[in-house]
SERO-4910 file (N, C-alpha, C, O; in steps of 0.05 Angstrom, whole numbers):
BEGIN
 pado doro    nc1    nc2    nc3   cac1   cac2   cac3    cc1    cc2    cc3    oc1    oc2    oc3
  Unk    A   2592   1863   2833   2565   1864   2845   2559   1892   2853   2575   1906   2867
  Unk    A   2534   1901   2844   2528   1921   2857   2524   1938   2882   2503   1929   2890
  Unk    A   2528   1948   2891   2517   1956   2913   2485   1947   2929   2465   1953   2917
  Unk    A   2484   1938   2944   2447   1932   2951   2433   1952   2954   2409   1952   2947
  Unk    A   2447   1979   2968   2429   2006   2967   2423   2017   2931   2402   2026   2922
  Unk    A   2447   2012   2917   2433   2023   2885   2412   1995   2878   2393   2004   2864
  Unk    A   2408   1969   2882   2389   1965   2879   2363   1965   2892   2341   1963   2880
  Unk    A   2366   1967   2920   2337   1974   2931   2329   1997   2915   2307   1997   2904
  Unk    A   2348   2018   2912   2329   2051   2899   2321   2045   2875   2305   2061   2865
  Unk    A   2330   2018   2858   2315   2013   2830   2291   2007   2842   2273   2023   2840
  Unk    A   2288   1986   2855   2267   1969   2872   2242   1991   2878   2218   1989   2873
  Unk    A   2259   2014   2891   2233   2029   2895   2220   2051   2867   2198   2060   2861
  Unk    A   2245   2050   2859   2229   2072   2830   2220   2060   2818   2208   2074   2802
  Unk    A   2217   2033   2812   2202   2009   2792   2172   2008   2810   2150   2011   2799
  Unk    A   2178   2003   2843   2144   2003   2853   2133   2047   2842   2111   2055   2835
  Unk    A   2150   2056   2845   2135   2088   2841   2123   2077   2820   2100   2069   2822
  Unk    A   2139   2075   2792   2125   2079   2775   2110   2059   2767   2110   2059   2742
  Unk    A   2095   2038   2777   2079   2014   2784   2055   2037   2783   2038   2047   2767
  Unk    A   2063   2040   2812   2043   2062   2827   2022   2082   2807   1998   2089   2807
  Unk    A   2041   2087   2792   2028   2122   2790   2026   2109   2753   2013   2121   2736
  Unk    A   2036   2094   2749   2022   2095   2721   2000   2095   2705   1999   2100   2681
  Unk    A   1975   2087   2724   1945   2101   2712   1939   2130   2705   1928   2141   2687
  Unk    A   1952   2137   2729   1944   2160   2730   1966   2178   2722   1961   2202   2726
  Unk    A   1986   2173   2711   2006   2179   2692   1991   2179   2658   1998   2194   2640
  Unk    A   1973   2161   2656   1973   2160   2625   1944   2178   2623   1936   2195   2607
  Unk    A   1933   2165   2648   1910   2193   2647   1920   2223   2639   1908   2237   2623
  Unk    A   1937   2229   2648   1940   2257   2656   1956   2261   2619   1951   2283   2608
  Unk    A   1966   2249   2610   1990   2251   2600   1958   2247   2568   1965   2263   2550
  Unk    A   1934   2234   2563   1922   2220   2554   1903   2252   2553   1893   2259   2532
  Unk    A   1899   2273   2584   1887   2297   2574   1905   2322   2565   1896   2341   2553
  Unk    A   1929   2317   2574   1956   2335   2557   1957   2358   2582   1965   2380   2575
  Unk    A   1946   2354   2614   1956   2360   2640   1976   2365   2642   1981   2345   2655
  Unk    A   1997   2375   2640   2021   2381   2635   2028   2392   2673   2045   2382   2687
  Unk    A   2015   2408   2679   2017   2417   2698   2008   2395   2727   2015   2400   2750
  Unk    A   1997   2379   2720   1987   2354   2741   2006   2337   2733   2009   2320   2751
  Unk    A   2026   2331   2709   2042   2314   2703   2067   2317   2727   2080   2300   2739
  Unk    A   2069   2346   2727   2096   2357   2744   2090   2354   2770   2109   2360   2785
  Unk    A   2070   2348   2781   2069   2349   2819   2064   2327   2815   2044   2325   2829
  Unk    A   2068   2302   2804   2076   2272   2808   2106   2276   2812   2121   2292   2802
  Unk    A   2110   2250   2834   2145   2245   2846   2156   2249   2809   2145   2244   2787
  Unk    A   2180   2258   2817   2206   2257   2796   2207   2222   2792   2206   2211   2770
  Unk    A   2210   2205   2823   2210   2177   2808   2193   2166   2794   2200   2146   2782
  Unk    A   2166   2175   2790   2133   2168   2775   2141   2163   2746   2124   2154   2731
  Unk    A   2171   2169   2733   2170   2171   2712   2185   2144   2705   2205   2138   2718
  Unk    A   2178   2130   2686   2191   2109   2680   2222   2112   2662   2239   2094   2660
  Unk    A   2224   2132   2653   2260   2134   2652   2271   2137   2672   2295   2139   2665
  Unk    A   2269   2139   2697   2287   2140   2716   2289   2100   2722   2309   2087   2727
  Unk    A   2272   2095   2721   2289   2063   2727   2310   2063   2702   2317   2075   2682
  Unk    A   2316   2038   2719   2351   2023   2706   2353   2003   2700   2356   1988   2719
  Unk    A   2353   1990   2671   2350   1971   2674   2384   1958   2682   2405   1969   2676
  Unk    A   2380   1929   2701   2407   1923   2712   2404   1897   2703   2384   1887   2691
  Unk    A   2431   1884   2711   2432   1852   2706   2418   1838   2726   2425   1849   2747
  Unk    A   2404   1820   2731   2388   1797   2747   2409   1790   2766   2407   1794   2790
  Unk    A   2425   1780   2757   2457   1771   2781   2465   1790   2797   2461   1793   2821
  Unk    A   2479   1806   2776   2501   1824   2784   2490   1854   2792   2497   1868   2811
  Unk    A   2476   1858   2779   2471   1881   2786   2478   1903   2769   2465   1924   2770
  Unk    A   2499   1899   2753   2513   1920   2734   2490   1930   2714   2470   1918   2706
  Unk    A   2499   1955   2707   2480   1975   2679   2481   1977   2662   2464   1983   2644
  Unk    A   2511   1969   2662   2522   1977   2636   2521   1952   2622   2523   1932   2636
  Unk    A   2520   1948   2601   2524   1927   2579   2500   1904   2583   2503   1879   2584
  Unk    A   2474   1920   2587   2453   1906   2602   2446   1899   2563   2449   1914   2544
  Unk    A   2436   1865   2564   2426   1857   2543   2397   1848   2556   2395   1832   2574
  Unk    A   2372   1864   2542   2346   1863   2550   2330   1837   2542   2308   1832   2550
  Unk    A   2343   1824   2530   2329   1803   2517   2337   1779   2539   2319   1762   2541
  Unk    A   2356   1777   2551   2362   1754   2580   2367   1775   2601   2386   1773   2617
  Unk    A   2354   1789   2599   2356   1808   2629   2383   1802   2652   2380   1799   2677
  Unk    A   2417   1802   2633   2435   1806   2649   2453   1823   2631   2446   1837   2613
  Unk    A   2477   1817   2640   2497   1837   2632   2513   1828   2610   2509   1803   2609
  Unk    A   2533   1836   2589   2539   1821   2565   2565   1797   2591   2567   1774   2583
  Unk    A   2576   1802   2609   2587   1792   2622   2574   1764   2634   2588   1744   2632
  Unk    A   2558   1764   2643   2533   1747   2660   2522   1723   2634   2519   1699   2636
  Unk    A   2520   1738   2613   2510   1726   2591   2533   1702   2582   2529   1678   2583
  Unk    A   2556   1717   2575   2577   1693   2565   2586   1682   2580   2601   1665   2569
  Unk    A   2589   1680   2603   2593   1653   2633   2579   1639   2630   2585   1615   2633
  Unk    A   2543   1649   2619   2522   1616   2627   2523   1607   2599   2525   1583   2593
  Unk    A   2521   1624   2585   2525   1615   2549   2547   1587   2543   2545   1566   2531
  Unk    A   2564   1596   2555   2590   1583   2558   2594   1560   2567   2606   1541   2559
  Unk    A   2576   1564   2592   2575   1544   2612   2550   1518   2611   2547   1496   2623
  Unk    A   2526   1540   2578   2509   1520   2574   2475   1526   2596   2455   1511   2598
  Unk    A   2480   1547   2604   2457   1551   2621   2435   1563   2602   2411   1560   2610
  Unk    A   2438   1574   2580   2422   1580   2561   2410   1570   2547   2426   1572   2528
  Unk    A   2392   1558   2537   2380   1537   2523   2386   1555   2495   2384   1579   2495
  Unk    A   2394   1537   2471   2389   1551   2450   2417   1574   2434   2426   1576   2411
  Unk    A   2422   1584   2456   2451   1598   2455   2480   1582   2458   2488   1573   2479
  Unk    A   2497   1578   2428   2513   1563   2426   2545   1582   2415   2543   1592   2393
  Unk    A   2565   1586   2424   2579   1591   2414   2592   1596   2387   2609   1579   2384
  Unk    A   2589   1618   2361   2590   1611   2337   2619   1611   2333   2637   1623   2343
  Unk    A   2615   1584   2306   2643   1584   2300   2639   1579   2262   2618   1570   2252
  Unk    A   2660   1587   2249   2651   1585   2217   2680   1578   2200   2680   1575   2176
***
């Protein structure tokens, strides 16, 4: 499990760049370059992370069930997945 402080700071760079994305594409939409840079460093949407829903982990994040390849084969396994079945041949 993650830490709760590394996910509150996702928490908040996901509301930044909530925030500022109008006026991110504005700026970015007249080629401002210089108004692009005195927006927060978090305004930018590569600084989020995407993490697992459970756990919290980064690494081995599968985007398509928004958890971790770890998180994934416990419920897969376990049947929490509708549709996702163990292959065998």
């Amino acid at each position: 499990m993650a830490k709760k402080s590394w996910l509150e700071r996702n928490k908040k760079k996901a509301d930044t760049v909530k925030k500022y994305a109008a006026l991110r594409a504005e700026l970015k939409a007249k080629k401002d370059y210089a108004g692009l840079s005195k927006l927060p460093k978090n305004a930018s949407p590569v600084r989020v992370i995407n993490r697992c829903a459970f756990t919290g982990r980064r690494h081995g994040y599968l985007r398509k069930f928004n958890c971790s390849r770890l998180t994934f084969r416990e419920a897969a396994l376990n049947g929490l997945i509708p549709g996702v079945t163990k292959a065998s041949w």
